[in-house]
C-alpha positions as CSV (number, residue, x, y, z in Angstrom):
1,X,74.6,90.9,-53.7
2,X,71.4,91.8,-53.5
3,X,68.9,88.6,-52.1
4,X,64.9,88.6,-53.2
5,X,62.6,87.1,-51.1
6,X,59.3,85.6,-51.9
7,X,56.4,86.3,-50.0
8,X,56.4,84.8,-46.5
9,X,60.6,84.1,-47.2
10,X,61.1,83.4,-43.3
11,X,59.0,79.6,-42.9
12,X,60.8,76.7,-42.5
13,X,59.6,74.8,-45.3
14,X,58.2,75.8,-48.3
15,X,55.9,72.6,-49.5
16,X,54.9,73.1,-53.3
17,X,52.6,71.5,-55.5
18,X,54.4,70.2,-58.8
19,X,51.0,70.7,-61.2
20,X,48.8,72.7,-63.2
21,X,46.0,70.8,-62.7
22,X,43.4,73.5,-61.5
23,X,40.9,70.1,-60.0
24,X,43.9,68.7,-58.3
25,X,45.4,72.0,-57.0
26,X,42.3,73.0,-55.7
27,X,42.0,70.0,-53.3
28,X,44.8,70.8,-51.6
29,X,45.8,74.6,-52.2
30,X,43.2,75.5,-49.3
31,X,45.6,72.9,-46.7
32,X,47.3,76.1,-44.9
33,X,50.8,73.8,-45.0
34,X,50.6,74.4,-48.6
35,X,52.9,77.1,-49.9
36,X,52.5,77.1,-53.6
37,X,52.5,75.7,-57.2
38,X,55.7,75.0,-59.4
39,X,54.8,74.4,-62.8
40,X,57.2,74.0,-66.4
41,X,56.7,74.1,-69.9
42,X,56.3,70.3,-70.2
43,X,53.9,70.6,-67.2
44,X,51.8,72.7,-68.8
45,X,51.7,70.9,-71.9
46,X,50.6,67.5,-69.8
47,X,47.9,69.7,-68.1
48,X,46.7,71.1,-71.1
49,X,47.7,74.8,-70.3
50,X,48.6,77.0,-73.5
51,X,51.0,80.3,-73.1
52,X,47.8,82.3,-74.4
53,X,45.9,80.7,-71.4
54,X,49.1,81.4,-68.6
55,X,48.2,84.7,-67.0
56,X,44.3,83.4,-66.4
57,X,45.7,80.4,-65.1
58,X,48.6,81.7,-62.4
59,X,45.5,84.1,-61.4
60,X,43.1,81.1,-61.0
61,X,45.7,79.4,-58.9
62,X,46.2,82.2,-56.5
63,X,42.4,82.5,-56.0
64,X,42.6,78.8,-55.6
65,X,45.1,79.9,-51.9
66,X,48.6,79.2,-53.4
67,X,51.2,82.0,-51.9
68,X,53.7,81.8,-55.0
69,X,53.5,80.5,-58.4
70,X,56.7,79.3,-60.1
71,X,56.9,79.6,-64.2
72,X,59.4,78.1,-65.9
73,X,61.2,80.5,-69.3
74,X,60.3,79.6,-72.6
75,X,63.6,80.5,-74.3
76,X,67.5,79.5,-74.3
77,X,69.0,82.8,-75.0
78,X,69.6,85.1,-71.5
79,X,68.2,88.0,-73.0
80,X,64.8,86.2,-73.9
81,X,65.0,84.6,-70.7
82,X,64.6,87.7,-69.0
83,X,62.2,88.8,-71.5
84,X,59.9,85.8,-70.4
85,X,60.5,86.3,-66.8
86,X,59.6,90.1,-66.5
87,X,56.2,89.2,-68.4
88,X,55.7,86.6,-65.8
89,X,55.8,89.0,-63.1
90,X,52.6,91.2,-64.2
91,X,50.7,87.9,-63.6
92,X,50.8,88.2,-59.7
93,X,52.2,90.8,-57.1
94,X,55.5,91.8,-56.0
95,X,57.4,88.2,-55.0
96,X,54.2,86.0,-55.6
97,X,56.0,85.1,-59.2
98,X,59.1,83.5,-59.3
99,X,60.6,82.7,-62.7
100,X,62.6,79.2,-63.1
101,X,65.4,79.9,-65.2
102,X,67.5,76.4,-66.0
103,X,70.8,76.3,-64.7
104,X,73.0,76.4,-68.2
105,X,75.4,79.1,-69.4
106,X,72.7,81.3,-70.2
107,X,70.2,80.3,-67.7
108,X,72.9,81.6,-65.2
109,X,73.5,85.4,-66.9
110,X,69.5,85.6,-66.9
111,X,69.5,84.3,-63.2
112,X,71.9,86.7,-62.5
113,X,70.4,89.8,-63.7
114,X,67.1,89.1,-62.5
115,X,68.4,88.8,-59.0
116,X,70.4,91.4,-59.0
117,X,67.1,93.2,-60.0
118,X,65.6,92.5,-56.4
119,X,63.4,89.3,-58.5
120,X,63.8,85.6,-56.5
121,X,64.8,83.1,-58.9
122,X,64.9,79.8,-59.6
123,X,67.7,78.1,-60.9
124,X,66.1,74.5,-61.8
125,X,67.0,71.6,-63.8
126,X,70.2,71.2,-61.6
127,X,72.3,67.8,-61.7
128,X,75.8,68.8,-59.9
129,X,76.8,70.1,-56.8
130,X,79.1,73.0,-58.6
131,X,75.4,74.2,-60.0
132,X,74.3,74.7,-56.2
133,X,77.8,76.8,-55.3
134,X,77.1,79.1,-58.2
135,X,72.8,79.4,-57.6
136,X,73.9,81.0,-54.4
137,X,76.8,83.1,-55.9
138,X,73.8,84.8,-58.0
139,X,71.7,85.2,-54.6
140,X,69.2,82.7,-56.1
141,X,66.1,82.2,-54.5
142,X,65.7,78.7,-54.9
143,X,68.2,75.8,-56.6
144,X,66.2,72.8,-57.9
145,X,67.7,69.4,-58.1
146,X,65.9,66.4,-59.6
147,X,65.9,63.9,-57.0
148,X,63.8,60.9,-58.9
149,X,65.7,61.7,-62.5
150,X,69.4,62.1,-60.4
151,X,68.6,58.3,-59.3
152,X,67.1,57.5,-62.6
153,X,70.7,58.1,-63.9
154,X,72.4,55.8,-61.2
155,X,73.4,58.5,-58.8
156,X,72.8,58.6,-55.0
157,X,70.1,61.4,-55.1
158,X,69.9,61.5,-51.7
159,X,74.0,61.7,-50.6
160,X,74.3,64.3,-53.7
161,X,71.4,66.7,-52.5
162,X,73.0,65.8,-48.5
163,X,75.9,67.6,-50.2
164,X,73.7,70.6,-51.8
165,X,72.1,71.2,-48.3
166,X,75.4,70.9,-46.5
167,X,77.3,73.3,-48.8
168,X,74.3,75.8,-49.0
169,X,74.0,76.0,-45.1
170,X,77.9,76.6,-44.5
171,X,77.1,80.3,-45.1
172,X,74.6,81.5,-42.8
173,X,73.6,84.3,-44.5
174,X,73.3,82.9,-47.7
175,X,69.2,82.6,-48.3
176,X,69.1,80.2,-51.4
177,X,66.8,77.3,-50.5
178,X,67.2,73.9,-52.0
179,X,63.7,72.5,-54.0
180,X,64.1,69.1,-54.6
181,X,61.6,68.0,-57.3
182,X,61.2,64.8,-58.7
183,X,59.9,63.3,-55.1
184,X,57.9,59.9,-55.8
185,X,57.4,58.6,-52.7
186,X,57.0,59.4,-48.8
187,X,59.8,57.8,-47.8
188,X,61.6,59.9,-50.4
189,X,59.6,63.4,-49.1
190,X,60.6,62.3,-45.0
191,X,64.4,61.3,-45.8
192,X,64.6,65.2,-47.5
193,X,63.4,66.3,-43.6
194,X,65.8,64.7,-42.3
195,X,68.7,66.1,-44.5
196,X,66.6,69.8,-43.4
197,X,66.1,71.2,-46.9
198,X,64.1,74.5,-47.1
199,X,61.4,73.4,-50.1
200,X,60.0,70.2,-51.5
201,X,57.8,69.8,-54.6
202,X,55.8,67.0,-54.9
203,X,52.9,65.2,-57.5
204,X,49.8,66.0,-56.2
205,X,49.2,61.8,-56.5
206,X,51.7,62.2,-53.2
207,X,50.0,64.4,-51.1
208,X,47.5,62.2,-49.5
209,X,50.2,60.5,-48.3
210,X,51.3,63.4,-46.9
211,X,48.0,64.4,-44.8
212,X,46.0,61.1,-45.0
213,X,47.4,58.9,-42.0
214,X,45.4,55.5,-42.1
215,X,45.6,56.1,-38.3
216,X,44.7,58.8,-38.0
217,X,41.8,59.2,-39.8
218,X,41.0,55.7,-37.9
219,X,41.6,57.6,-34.1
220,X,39.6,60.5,-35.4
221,X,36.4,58.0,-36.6
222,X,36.6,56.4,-33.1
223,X,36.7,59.8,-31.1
224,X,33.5,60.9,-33.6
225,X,31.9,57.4,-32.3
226,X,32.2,58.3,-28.8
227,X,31.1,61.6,-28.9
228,X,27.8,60.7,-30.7
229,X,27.4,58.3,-27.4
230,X,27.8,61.1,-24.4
231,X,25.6,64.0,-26.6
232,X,22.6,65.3,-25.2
């Protein structure tokens, strides 16, 4: 099986920015740490994006610093799937586009022949463990479980995407990374750490969170305060 990488395939974490927002993703696509933008039909349509509009807007992003851009198919049959996907792929270079194809019977046949194509892949909308066994069958390169909706529906999100992790890193050369979505809170984002997933998606509305510490923005005023004090 062949396995497609994205650009920049070998970090540790991939952090992605679940928007298409071009004000929002602009704050924070110039942060280095930042890997990329996820983005899905319903997304798009909350943001205000049209299909017509999609190419200007995955170029806009990537001026904007994000490293990949991940569109979501607009069809249920595998055939169209593909379809969508290939078109998707003129919008940015070789790995910088990765199609989202969800993870139903024929989500999986167009997962399957894009990847075996040399395209990464993402096999999203995923709600069972079985669905992570077969993303990395196909040599996906990402599987996205819902954490937020999983718990919305009374699961343990957490212990069933502990389980994902555990059963995608039992095969070491296996290079599907998990992308948990559906991340609402920092405690939510740092408990994900901890279970060592390879890619996170989160709300912009999250991200100062992420790079705003109270105290350290305090430490840093204090060291400014000094310095103004022992300057010629």
């Amino acid at each position: 099986m062949n396995h497609p990488q994205t650009r920049d395939a070998g970090l540790p974490m991939h952090l992605y920015i679940d928007s298409a927002d071009l004000k929002l993703l602009e704050e924070f696509l110039e942060l280095p740490v930042v890997y990329g933008v996820t983005t899905n039909p319903s997304i798009l349509k909350r943001d205000g994006v049209l299909r017509t509009n999609l190419p200007k807007f995955v170029g806009q992003v990537f001026e904007l610093g994000a490293r990949v851009v991940q569109v979501q198919v607009w069809s249920q049959d595998a055939a169209s799937m593909v379809s969508d996907a290939l078109e998707f792929l003129t919008y940015g270079e070789a790995g910088a586009i990765v199609p989202k194809i969800p993870a139903t019977r024929e989500g999986l046949k167009a997962a399957a022949k894009l990847a075996s194509d040399g395209i990464p892949v993402t096999l999203t909308a995923a709600y069972a463990l079985e669905q992570a066994l077969w993303a990395t069958q196909l040599g996906a390169a990402y599987f996205a479980p819902y954490l937020g909706r999983l718990e919305d529906a009374g699961q343990d999100g957490l212990g069933l995407i502990a389980k994902m992790q555990n059963l995608i890193a039992r095969n070491p050369d296996n290079k599907t990374r998990l992308l948990v979505a559906s991340v609402r809170s920092r405690r939510a984002f740092l408990a994900l750490l901890e279970l060592g997933v390879g890619s996170i998606t989160v709300p912009p509305s999250l991200l100062p969170k992420l790079f705003d510490h109270p105290e350290t923005l305090a430490a840093e005023q204090t060291f400014l305060s000094d310095a103004k004090t022992i300057s010629d």
